[in-house]
PDB file with SEQRES, HELIX, SHEET and CRYST1 records, atoms N, CA, C and O in Angstrom:
SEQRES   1 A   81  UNK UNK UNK UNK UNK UNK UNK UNK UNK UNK UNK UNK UNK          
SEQRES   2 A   81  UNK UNK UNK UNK UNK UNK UNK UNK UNK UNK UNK UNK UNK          
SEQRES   3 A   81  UNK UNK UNK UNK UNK UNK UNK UNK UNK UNK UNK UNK UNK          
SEQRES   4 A   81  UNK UNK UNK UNK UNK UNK UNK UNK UNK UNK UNK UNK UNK          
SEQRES   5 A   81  UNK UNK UNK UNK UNK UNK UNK UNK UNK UNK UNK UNK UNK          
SEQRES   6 A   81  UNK UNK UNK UNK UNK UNK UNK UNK UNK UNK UNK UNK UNK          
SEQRES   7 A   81  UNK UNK UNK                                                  
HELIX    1 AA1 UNK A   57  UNK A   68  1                                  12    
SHEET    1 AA1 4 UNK A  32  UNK A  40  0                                        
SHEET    2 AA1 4 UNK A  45  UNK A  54 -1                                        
SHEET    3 AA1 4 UNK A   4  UNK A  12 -1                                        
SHEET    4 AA1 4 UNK A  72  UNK A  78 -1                                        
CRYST1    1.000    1.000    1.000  90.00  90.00  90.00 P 1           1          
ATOM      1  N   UNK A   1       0.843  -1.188   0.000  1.00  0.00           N  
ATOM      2  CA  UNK A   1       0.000   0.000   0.000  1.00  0.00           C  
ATOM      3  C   UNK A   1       0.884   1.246   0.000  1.00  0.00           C  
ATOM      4  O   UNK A   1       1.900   1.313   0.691  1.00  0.00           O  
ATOM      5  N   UNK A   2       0.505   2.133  -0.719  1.00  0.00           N  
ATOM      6  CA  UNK A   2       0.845   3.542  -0.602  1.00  0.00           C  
ATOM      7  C   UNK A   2       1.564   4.339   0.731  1.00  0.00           C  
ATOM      8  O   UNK A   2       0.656   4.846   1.389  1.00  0.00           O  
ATOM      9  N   UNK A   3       2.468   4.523   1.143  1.00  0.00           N  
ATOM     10  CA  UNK A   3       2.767   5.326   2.137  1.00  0.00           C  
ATOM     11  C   UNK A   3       2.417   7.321   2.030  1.00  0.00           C  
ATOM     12  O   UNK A   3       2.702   7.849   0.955  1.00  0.00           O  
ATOM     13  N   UNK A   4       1.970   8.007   2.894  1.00  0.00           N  
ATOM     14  CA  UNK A   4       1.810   9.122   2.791  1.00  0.00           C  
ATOM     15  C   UNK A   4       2.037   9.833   3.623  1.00  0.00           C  
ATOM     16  O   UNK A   4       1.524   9.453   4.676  1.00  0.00           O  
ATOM     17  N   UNK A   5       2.704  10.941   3.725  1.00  0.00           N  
ATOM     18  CA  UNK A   5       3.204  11.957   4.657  1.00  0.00           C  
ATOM     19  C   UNK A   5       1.956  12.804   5.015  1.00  0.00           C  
ATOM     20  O   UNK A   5       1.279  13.381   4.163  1.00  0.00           O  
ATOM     21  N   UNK A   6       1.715  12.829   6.308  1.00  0.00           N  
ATOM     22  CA  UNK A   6       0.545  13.383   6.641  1.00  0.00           C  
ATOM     23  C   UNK A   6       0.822  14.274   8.210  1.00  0.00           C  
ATOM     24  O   UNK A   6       1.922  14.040   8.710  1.00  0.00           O  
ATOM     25  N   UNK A   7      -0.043  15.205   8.948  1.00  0.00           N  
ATOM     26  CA  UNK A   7      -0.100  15.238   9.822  1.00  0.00           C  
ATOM     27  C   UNK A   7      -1.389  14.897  10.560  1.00  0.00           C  
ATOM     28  O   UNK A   7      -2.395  15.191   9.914  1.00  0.00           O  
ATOM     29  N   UNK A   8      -1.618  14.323  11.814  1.00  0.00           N  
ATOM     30  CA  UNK A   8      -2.307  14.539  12.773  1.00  0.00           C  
ATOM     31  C   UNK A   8      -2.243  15.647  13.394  1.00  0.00           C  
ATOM     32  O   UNK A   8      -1.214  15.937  14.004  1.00  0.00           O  
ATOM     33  N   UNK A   9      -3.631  16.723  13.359  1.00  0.00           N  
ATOM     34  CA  UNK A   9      -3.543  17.505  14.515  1.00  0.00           C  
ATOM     35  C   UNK A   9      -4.677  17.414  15.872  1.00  0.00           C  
ATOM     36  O   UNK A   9      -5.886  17.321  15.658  1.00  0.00           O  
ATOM     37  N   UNK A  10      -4.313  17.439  16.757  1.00  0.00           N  
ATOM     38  CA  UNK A  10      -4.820  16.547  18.104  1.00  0.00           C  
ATOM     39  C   UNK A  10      -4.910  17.559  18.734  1.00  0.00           C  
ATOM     40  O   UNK A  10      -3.984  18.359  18.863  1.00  0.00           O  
ATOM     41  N   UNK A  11      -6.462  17.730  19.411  1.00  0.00           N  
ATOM     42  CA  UNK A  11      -6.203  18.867  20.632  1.00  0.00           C  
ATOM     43  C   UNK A  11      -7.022  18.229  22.019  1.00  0.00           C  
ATOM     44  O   UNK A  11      -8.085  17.625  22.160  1.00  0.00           O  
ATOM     45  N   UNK A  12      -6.149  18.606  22.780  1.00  0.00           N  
ATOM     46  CA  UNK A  12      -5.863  17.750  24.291  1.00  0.00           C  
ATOM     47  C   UNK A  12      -7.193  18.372  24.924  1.00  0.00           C  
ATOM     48  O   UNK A  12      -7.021  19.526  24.531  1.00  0.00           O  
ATOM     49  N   UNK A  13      -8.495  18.419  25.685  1.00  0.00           N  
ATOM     50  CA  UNK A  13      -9.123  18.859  26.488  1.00  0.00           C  
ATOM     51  C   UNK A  13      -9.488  17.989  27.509  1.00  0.00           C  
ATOM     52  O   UNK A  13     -10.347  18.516  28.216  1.00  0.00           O  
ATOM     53  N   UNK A  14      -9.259  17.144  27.784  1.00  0.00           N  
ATOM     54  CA  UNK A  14      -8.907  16.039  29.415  1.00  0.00           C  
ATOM     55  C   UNK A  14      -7.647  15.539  28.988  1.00  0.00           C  
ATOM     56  O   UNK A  14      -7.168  15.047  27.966  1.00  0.00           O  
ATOM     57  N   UNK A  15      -7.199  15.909  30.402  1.00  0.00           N  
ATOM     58  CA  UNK A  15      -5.670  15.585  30.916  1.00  0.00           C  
ATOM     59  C   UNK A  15      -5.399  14.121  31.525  1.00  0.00           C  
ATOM     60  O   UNK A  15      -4.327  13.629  31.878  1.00  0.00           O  
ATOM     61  N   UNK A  16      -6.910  13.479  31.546  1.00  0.00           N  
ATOM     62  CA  UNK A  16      -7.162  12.005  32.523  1.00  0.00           C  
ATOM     63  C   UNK A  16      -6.604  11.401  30.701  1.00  0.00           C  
ATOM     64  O   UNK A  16      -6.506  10.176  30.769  1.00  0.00           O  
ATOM     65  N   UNK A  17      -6.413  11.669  29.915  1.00  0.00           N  
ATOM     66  CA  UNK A  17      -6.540  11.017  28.798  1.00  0.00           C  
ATOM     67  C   UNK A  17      -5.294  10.757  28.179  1.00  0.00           C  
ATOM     68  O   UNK A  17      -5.018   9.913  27.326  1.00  0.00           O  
ATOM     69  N   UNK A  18      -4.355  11.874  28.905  1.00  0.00           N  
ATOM     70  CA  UNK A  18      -3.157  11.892  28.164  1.00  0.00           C  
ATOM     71  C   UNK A  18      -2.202  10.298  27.828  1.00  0.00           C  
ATOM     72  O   UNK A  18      -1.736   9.878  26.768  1.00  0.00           O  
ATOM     73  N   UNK A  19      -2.186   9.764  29.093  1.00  0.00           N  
ATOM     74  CA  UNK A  19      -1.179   8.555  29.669  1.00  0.00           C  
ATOM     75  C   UNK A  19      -1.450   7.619  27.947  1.00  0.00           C  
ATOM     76  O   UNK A  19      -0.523   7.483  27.149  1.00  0.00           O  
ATOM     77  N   UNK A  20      -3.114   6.998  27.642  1.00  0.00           N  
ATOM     78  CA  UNK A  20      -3.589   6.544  26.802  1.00  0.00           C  
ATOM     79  C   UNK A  20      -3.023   6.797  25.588  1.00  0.00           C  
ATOM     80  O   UNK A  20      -2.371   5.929  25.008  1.00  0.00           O  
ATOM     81  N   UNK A  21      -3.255   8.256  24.982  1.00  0.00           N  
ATOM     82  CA  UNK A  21      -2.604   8.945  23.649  1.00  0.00           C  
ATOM     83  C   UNK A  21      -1.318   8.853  24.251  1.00  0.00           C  
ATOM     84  O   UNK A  21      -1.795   9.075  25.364  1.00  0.00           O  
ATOM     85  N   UNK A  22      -0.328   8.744  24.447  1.00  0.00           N  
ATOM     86  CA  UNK A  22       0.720   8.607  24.688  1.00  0.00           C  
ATOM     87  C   UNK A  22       1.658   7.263  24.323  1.00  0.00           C  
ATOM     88  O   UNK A  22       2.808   7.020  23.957  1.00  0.00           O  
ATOM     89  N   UNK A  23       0.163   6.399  24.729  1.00  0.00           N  
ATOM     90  CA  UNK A  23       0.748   4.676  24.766  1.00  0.00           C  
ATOM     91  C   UNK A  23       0.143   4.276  23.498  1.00  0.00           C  
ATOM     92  O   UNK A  23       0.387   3.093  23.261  1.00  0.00           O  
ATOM     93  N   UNK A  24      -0.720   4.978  22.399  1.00  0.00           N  
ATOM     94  CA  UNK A  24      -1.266   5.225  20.892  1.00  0.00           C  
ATOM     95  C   UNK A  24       0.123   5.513  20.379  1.00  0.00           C  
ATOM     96  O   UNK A  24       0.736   4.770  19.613  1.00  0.00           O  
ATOM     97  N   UNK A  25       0.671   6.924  20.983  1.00  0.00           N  
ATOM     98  CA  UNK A  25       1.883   7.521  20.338  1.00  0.00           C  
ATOM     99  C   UNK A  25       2.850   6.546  20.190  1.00  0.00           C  
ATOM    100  O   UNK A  25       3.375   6.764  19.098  1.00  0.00           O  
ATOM    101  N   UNK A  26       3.417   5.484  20.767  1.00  0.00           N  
ATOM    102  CA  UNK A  26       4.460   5.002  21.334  1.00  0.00           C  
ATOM    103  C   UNK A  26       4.168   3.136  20.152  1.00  0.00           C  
ATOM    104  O   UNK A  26       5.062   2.393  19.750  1.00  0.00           O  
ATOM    105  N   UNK A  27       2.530   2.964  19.933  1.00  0.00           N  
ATOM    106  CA  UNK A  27       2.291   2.023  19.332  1.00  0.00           C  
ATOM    107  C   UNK A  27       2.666   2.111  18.136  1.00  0.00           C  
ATOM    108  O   UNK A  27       3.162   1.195  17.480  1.00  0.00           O  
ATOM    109  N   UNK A  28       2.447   3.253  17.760  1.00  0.00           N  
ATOM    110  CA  UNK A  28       2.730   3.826  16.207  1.00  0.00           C  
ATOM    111  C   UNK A  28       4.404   4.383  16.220  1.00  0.00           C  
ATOM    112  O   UNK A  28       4.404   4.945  15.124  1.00  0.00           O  
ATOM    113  N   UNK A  29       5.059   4.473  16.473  1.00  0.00           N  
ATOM    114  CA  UNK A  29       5.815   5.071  16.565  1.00  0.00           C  
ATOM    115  C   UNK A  29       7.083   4.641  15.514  1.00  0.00           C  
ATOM    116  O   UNK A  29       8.055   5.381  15.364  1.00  0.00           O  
ATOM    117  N   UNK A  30       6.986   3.797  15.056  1.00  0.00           N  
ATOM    118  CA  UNK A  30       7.471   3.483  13.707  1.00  0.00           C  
ATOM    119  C   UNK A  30       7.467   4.289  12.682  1.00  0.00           C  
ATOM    120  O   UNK A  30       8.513   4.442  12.051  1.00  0.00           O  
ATOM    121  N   UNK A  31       6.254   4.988  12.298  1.00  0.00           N  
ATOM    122  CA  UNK A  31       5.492   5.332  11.355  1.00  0.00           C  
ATOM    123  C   UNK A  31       6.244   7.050  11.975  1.00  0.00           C  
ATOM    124  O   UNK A  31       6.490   7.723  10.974  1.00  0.00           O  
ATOM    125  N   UNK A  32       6.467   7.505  12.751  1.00  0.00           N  
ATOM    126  CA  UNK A  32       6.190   9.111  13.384  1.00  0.00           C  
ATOM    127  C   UNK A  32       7.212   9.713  12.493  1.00  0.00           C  
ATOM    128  O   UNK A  32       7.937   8.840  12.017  1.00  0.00           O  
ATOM    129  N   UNK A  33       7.399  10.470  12.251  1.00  0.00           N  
ATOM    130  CA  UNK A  33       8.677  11.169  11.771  1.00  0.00           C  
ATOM    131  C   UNK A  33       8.610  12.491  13.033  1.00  0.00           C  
ATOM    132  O   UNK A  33       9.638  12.760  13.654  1.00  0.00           O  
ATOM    133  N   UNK A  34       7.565  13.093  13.252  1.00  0.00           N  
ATOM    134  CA  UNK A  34       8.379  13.910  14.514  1.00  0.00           C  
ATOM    135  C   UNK A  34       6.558  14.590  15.278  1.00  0.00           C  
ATOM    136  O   UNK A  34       5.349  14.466  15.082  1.00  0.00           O  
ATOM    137  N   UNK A  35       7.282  15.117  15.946  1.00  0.00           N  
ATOM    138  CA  UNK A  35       5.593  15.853  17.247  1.00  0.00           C  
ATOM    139  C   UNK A  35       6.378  16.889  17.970  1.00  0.00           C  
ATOM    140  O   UNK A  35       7.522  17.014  18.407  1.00  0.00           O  
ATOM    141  N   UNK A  36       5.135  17.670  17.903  1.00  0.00           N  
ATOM    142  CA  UNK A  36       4.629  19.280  18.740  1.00  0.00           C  
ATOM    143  C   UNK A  36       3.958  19.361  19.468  1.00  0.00           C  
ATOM    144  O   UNK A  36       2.845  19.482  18.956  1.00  0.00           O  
ATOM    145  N   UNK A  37       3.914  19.376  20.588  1.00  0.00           N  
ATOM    146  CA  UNK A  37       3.032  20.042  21.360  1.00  0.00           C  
ATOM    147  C   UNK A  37       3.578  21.026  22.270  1.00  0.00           C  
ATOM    148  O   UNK A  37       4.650  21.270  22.824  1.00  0.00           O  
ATOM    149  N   UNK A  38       1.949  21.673  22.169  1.00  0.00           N  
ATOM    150  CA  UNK A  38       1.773  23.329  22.776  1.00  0.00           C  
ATOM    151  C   UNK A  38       0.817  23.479  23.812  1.00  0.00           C  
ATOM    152  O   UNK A  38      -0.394  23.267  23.754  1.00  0.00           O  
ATOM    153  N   UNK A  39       1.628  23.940  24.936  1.00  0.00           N  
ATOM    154  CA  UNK A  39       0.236  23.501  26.104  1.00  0.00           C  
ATOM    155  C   UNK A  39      -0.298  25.536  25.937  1.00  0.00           C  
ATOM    156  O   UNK A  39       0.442  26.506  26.097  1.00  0.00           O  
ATOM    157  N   UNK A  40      -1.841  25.519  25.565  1.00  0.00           N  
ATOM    158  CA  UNK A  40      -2.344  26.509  25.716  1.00  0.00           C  
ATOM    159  C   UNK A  40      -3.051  27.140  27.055  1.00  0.00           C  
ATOM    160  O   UNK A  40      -4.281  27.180  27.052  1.00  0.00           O  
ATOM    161  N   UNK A  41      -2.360  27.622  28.168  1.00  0.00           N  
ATOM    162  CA  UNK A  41      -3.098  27.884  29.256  1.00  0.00           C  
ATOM    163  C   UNK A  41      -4.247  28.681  29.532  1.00  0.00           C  
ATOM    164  O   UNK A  41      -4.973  28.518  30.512  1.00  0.00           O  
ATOM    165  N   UNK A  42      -4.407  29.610  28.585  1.00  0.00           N  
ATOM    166  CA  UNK A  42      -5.751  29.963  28.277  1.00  0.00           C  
ATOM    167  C   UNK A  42      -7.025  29.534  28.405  1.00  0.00           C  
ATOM    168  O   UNK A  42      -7.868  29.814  29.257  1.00  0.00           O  
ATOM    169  N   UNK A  43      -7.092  28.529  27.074  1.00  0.00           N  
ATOM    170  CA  UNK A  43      -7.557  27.491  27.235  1.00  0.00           C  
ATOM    171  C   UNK A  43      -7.951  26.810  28.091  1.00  0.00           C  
ATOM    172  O   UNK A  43      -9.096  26.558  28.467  1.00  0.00           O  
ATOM    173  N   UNK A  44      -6.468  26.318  28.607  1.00  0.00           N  
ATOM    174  CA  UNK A  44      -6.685  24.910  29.482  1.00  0.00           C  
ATOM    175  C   UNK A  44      -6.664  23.498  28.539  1.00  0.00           C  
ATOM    176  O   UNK A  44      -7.184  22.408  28.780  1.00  0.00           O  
ATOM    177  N   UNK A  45      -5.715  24.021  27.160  1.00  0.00           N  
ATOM    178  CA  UNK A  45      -6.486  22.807  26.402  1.00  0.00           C  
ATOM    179  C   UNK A  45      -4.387  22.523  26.193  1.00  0.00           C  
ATOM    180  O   UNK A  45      -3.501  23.180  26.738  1.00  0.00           O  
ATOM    181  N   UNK A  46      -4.258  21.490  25.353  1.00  0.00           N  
ATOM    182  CA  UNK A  46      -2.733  21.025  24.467  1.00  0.00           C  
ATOM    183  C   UNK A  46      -3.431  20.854  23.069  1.00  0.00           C  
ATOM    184  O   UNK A  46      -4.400  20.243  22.617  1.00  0.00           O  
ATOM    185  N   UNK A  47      -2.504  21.656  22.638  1.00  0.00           N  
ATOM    186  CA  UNK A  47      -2.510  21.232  21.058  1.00  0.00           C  
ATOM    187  C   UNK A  47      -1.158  20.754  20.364  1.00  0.00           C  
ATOM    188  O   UNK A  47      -0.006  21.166  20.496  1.00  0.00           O  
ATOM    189  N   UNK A  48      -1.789  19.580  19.454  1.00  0.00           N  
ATOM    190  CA  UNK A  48      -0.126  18.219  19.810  1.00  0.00           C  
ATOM    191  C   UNK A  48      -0.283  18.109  17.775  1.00  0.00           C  
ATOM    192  O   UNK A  48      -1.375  17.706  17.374  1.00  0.00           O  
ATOM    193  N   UNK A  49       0.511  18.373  16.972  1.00  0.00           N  
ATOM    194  CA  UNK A  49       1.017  17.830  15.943  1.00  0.00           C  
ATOM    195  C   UNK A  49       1.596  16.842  15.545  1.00  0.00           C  
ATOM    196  O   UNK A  49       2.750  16.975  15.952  1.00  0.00           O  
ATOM    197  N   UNK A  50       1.488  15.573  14.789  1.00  0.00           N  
ATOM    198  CA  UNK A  50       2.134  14.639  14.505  1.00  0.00           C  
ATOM    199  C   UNK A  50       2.386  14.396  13.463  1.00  0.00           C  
ATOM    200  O   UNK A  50       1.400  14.084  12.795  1.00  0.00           O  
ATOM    201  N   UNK A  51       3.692  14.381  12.744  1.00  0.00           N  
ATOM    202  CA  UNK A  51       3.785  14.480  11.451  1.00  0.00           C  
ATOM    203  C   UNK A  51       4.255  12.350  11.295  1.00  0.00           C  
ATOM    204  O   UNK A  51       5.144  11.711  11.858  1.00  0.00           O  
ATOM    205  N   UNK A  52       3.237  11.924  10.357  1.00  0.00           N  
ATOM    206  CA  UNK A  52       3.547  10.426   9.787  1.00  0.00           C  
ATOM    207  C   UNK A  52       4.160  10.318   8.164  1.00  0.00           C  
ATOM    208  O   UNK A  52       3.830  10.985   7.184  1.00  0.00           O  
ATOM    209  N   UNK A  53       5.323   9.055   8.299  1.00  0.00           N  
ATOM    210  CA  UNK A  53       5.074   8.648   7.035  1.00  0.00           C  
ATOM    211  C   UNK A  53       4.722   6.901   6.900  1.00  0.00           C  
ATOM    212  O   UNK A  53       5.657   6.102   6.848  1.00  0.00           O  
ATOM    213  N   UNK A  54       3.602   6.544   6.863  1.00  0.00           N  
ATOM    214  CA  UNK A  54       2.608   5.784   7.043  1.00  0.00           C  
ATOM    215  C   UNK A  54       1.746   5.594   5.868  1.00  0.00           C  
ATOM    216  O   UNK A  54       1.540   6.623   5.225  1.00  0.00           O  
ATOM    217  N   UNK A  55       1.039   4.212   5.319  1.00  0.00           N  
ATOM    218  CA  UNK A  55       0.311   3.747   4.817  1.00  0.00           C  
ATOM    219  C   UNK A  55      -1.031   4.595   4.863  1.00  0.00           C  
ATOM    220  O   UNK A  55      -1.100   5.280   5.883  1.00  0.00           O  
ATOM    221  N   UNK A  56      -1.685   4.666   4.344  1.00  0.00           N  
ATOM    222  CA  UNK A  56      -3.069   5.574   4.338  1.00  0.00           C  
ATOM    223  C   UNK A  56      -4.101   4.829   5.471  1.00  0.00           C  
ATOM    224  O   UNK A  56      -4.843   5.406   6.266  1.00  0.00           O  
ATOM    225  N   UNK A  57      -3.934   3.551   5.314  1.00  0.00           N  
ATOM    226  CA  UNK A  57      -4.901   2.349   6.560  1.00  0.00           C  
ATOM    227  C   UNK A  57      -4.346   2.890   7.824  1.00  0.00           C  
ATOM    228  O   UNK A  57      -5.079   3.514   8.592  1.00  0.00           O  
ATOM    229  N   UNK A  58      -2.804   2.640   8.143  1.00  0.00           N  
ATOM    230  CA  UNK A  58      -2.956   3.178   9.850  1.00  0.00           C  
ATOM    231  C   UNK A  58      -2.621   4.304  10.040  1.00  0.00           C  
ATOM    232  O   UNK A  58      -2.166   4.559  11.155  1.00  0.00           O  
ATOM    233  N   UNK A  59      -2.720   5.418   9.006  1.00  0.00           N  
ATOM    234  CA  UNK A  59      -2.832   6.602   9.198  1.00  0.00           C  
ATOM    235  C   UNK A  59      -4.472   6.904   9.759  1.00  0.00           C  
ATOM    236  O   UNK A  59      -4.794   7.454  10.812  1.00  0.00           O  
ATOM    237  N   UNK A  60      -5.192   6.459   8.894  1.00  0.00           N  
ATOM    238  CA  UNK A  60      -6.797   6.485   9.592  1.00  0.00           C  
ATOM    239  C   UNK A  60      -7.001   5.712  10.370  1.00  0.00           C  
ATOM    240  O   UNK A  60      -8.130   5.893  10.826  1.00  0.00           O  
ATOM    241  N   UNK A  61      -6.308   4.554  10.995  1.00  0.00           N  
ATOM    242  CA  UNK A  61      -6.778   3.832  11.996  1.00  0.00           C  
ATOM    243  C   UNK A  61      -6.590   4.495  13.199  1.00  0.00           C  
ATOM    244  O   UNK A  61      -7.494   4.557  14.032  1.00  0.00           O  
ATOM    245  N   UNK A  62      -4.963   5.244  13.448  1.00  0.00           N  
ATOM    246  CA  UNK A  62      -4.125   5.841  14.150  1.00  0.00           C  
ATOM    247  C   UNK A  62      -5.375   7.247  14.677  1.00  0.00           C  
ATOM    248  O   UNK A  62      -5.958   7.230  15.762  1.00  0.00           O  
ATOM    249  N   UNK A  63      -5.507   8.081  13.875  1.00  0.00           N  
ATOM    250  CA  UNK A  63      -6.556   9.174  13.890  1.00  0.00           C  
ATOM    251  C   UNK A  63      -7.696   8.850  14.701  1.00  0.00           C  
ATOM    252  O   UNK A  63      -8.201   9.564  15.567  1.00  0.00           O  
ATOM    253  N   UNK A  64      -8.061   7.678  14.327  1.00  0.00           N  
ATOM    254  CA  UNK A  64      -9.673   6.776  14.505  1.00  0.00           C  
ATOM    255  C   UNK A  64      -9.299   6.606  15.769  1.00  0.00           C  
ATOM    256  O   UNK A  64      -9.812   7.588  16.306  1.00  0.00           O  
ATOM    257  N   UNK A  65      -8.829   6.102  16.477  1.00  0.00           N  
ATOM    258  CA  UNK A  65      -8.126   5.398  18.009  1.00  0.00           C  
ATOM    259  C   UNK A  65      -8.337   6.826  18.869  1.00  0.00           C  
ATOM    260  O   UNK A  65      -9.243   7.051  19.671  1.00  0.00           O  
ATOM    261  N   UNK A  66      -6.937   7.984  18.363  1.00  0.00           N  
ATOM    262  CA  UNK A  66      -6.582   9.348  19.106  1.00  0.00           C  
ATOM    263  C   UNK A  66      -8.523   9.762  19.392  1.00  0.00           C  
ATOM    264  O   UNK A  66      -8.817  10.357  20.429  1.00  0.00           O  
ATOM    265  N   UNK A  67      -9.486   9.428  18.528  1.00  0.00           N  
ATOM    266  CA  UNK A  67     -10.228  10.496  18.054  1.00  0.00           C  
ATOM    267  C   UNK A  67     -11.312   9.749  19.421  1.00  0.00           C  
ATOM    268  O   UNK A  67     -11.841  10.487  20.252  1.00  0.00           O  
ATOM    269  N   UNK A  68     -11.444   8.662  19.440  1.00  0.00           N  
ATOM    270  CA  UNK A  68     -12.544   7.823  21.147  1.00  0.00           C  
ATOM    271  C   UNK A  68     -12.074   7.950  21.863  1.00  0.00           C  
ATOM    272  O   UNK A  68     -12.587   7.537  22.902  1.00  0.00           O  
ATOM    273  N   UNK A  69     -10.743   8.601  21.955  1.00  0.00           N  
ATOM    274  CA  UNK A  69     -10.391   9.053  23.445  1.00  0.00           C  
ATOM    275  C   UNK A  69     -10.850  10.121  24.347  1.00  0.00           C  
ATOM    276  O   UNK A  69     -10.439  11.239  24.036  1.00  0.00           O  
ATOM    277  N   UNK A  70     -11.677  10.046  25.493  1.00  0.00           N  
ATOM    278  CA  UNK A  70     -12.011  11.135  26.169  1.00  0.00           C  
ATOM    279  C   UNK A  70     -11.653  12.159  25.796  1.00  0.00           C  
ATOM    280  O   UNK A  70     -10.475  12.153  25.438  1.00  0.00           O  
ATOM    281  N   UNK A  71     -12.245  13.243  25.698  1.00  0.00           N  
ATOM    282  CA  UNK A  71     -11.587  14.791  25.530  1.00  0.00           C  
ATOM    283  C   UNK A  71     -10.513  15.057  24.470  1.00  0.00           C  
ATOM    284  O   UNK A  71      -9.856  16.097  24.422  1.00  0.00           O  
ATOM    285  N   UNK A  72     -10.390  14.001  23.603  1.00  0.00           N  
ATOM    286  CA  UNK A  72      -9.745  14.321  22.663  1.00  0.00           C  
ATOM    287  C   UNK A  72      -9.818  14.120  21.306  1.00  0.00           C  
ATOM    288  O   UNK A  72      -9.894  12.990  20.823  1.00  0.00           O  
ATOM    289  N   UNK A  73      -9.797  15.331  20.525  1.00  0.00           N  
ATOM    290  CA  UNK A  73     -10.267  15.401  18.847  1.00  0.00           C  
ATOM    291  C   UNK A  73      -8.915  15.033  17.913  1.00  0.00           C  
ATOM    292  O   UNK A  73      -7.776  15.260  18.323  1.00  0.00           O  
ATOM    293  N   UNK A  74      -9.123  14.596  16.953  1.00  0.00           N  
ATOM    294  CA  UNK A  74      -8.132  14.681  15.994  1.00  0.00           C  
ATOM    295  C   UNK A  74      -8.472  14.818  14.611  1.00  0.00           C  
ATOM    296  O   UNK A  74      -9.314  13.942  14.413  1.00  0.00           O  
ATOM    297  N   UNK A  75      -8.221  15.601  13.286  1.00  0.00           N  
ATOM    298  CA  UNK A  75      -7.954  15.545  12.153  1.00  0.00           C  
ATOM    299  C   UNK A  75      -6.645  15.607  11.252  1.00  0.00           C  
ATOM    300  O   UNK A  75      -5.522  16.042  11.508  1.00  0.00           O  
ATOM    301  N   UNK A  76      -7.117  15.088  10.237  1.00  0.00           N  
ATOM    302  CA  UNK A  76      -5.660  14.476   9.334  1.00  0.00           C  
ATOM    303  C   UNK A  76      -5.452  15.138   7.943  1.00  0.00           C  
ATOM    304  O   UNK A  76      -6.394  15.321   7.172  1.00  0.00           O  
ATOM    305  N   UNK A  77      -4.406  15.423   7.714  1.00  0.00           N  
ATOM    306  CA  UNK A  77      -4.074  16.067   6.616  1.00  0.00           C  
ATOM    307  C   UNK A  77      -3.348  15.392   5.622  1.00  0.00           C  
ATOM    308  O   UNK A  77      -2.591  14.888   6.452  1.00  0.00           O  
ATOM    309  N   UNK A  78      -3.011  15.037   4.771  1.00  0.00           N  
ATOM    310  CA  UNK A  78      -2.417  13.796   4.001  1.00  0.00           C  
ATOM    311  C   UNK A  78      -1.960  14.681   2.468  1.00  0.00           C  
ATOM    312  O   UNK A  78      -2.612  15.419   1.729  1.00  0.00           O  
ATOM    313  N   UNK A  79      -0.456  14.166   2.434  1.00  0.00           N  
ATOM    314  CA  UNK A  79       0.325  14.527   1.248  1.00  0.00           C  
ATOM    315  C   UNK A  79      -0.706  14.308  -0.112  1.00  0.00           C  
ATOM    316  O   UNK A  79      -1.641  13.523   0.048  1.00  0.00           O  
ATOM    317  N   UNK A  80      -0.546  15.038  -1.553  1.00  0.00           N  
ATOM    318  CA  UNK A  80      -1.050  14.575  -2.778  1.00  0.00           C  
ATOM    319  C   UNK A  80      -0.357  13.237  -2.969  1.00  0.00           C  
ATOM    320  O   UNK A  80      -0.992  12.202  -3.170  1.00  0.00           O  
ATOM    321  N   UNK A  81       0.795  13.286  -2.908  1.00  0.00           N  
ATOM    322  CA  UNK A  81       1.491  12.073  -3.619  1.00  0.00           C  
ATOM    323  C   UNK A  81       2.148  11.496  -2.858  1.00  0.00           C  
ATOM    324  O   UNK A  81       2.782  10.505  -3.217  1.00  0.00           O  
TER     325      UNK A  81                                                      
END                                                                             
């Protein structure tokens, strides 16, 4: 299958959730080429970047997982080619 450079962008709003996305992060972690995160105190929220180069399947599986986690959203951005 196709590999594609993509990012995940993930924004943190429960902190009970982090440990979980973390042990997601660490499953995939083959695939990562690198991560950002920005704790916004404003907010009260983290906003976390993940840049993949990954198959298009566990790029959306990866997303799909981050995304049933309590308090936390994710969308994906994916290379043309």
């Amino acid at each position: 299958m196709e590999e594609k450079v993509s990012i995940i962008g993930i924004i943190v709003e429960n902190n009970d959730s982090t440990d979980k996305l973390n042990e997601l992060l660490h499953e995939y972690g083959s695939y990562i080429i690198g991560r950002m995160g920005i704790p916004y105190q404003k907010k009260d929220i983290n906003v976390i970047s993940i840049v993949l180069d990954a198959p298009v399947d566990v790029i959306n599986t990866l997303s799909g997982k981050i995304g049933m986690l309590d308090g936390i959203s994710s969308k994906v951005v994916c290379s043309k080619g």
